[in-house]
C-alpha positions in Angstrom: -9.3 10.9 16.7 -9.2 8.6 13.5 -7.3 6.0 13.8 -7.3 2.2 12.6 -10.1 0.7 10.5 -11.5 3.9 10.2 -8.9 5.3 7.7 -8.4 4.0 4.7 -5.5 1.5 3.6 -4.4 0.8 0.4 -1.4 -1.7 1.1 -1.9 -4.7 3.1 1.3 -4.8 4.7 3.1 -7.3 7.2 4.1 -5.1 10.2 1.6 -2.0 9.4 2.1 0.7 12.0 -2.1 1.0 11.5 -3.0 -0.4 14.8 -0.3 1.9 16.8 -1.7 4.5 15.2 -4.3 5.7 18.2 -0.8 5.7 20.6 1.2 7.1 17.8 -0.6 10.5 17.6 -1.6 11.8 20.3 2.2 12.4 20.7 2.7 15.2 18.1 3.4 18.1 18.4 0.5 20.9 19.2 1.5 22.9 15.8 1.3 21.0 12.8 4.9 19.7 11.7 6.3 18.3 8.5 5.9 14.2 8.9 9.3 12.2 7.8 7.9 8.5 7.6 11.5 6.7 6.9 10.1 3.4 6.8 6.7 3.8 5.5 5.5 0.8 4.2 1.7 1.0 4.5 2.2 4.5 5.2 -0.4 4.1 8.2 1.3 6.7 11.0 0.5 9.3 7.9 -2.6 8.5 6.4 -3.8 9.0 10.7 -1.5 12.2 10.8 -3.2 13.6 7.6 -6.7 12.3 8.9 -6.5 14.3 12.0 -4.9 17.3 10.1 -2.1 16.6 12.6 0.9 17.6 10.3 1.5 20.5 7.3 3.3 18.1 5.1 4.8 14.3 4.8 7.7 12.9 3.5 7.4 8.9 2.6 9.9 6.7 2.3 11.1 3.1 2.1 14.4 1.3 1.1 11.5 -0.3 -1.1 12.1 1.7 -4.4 9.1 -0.3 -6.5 6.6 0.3 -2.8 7.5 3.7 -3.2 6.8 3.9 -6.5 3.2 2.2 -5.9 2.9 5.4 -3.2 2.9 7.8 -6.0 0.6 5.6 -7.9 -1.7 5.8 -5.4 -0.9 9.9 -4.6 -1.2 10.8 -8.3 -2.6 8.7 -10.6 -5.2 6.8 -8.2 -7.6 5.3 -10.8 -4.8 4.0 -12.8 -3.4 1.7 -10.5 -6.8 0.6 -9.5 -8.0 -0.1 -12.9 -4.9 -2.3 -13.2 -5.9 -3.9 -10.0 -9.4 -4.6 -11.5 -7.7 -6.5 -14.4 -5.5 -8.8 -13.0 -8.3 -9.4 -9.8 -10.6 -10.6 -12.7 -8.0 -12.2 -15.0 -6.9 -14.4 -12.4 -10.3 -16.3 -12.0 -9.6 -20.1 -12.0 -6.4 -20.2 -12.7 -4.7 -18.4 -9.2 -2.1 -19.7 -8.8 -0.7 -19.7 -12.3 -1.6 -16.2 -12.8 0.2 -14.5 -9.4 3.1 -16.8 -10.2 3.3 -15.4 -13.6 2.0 -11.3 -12.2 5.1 -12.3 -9.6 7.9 -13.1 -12.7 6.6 -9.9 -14.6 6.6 -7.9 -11.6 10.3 -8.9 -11.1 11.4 -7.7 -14.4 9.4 -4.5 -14.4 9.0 -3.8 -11.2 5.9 -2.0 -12.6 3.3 -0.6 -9.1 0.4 -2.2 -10.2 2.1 -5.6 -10.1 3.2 -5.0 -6.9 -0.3 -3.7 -5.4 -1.7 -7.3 -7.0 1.1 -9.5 -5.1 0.5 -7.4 -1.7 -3.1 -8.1 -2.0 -2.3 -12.0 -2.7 0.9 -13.2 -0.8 0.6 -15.5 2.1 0.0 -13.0 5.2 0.7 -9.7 3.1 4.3 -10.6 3.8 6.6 -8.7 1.3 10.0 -11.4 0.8 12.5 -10.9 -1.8 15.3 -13.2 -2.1 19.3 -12.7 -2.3 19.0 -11.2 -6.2 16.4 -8.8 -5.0 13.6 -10.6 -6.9 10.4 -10.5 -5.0 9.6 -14.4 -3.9 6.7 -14.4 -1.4 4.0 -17.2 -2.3 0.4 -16.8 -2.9 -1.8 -16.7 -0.1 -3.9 -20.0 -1.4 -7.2 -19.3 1.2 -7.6 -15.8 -0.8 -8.1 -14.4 -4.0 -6.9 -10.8 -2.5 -9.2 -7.8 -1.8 -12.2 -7.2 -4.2 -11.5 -4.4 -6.9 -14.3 -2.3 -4.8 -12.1 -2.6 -1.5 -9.0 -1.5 -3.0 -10.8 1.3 -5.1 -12.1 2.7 -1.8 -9.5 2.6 0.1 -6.9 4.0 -2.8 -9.2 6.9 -3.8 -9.5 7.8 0.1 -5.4 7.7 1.1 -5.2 9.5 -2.3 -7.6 12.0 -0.7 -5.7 12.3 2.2 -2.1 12.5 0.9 -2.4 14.7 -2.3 -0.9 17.9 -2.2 1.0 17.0 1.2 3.1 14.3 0.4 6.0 13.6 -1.5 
């Protein structure tokens, strides 16, 4: 069974479901099913699901509307998102902090996925915190410059892999 680091991951993700994943499926059902991942975050329990051909179709979804939108980035328009990814990983080169604080003030205008994948990647813990006005607020994670374009590219192409044409 795949489970864990063998699978890909896109989203680093505070509370990822990717380490249950080896309890998680051998508990489905013998005929494949339709996944419904209501709070799907880094979408782990169906990246392992789809891995191990465990389910006919998924349904994501998150109260998050702009992580949701970075899930059909990453479903259907893969190497977008990580060519956006590339730019802001290189752009930010001496300059860190500025740069994620001003990524994060763009991001909270636009909401646009890219940003978003670039904030994941660099907040302290990959912990996602919005404040009262719904603006995302989550410091940088200062020890790291977030994962190298490469990392991301492999991991987004491979979930992308997985989920096209099964999940919504």
């Amino acid at each position: 069974m795949k489970t864990g680091g063998l699978l890909p991951h896109p989203i680093p993700y505070q509370g990822s479901k990717r380490g249950l994943s080896q309890k998680i499926m051998p508990l489905f059902p013998r005929e494949r099913v339709r996944l419904f991942e209501p709070f799907a975050g880094s979408a782990a329990i169906s990246i392992a699901a789809a891995a191990n051909a465990l389910v006919s179709g998924i349904v994501l979804n998150d109260a998050n509307e702009p992580l949701m939108m970075l899930w059909k980035g990453i479903i259907e328009n893969p190497r977008e998102l990580i060519s956006s990814y590339e730019r802001m990983w290189k752009a930010q080169s001496g300059d860190e902090r500025q740069y994620y604080d001003h990524i994060r003030g763009e991001f909270n205008e636009s909401h646009n996925p890219g940003h978003l994948l670039y904030l994941l990647a660099r907040c302290v813990k990959a912990s996602v915190r919005y404040n009262a006005s719904g603006k995302f607020n989550q410091s940088p994670g200062n020890r790291r410059r977030g994962a190298k374009p490469e990392t991301i590219a492999k991991h987004i192409m491979g979930a992308s892999r997985l989920l096209q044409g099964i999940a919504l």
